[in-house]
FILO-962327 format. One record per residue (C-alpha): residue in three letters; residue number from 0; chain; x, y, z. Coordinates in pm, whole numbers, plus 50000, padded with zeros to 5 digits. Example, Ala and Ser with C-alpha at 12.3 -4.5 7.8 and 13.67 -1.06 7.14 Angstrom:
[node "ala", 0, "A", [51230, 49550, 50780]] [node "ser", 1, "A", [51367, 49894, 50714]] 
end
This chain:
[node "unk", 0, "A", [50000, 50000, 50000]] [node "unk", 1, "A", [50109, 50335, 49905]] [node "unk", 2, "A", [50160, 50607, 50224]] [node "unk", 3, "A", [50156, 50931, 50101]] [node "unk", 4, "A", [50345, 51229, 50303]] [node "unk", 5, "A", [50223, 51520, 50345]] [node "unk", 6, "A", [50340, 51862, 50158]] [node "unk", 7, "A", [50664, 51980, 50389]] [node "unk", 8, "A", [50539, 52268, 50581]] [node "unk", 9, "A", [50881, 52381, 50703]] [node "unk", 10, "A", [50980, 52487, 50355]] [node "unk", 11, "A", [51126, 52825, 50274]] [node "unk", 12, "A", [50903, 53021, 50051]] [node "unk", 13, "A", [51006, 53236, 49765]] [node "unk", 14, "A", [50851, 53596, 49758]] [node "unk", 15, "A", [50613, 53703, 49495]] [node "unk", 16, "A", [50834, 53828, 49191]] [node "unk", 17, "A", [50566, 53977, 48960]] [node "unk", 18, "A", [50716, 54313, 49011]] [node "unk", 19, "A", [51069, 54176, 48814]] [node "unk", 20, "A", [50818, 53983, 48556]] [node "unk", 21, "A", [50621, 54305, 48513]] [node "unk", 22, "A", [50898, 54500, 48455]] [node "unk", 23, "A", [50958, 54405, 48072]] [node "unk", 24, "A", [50593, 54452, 48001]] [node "unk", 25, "A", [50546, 54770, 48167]] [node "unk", 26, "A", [50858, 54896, 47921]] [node "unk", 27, "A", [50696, 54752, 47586]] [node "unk", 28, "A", [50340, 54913, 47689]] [node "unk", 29, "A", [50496, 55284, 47750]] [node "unk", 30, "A", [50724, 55285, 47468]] [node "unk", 31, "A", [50435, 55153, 47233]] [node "unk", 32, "A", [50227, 55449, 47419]] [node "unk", 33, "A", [50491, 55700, 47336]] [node "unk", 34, "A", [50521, 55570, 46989]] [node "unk", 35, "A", [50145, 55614, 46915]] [node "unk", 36, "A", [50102, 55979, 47080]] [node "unk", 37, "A", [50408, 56070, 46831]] [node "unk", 38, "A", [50276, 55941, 46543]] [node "unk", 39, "A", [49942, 56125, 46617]] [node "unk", 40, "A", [50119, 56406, 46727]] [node "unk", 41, "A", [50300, 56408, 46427]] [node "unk", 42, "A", [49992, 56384, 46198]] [node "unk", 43, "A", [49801, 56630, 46384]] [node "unk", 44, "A", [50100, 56851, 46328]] [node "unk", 45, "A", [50125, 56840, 45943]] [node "unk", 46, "A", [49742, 56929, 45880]] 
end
């Protein structure tokens, strides 16, 4: 018969990184933001 343990309670846990996945995404999104206000910027500009 198979005895199955219990998950180790004792074991050191990591903290929450989202902030260092984030980070990357947070760059593409306000560069692409500043890209698109330029461009309309730009066309609003030469009319």
């Amino acid at each position: 018969m198979v005895r199955y343990k219990p998950a180790r309670a004792d074991r050191k846990r990591k903290s929450p990184s989202g902030l260092r996945e984030a980070i990357p995404c947070l760059v593409l999104l306000i560069s692409g933001m500043a890209l698109f206000f330029l461009l309309l910027y730009a066309v609003l500009r030469g009319s």
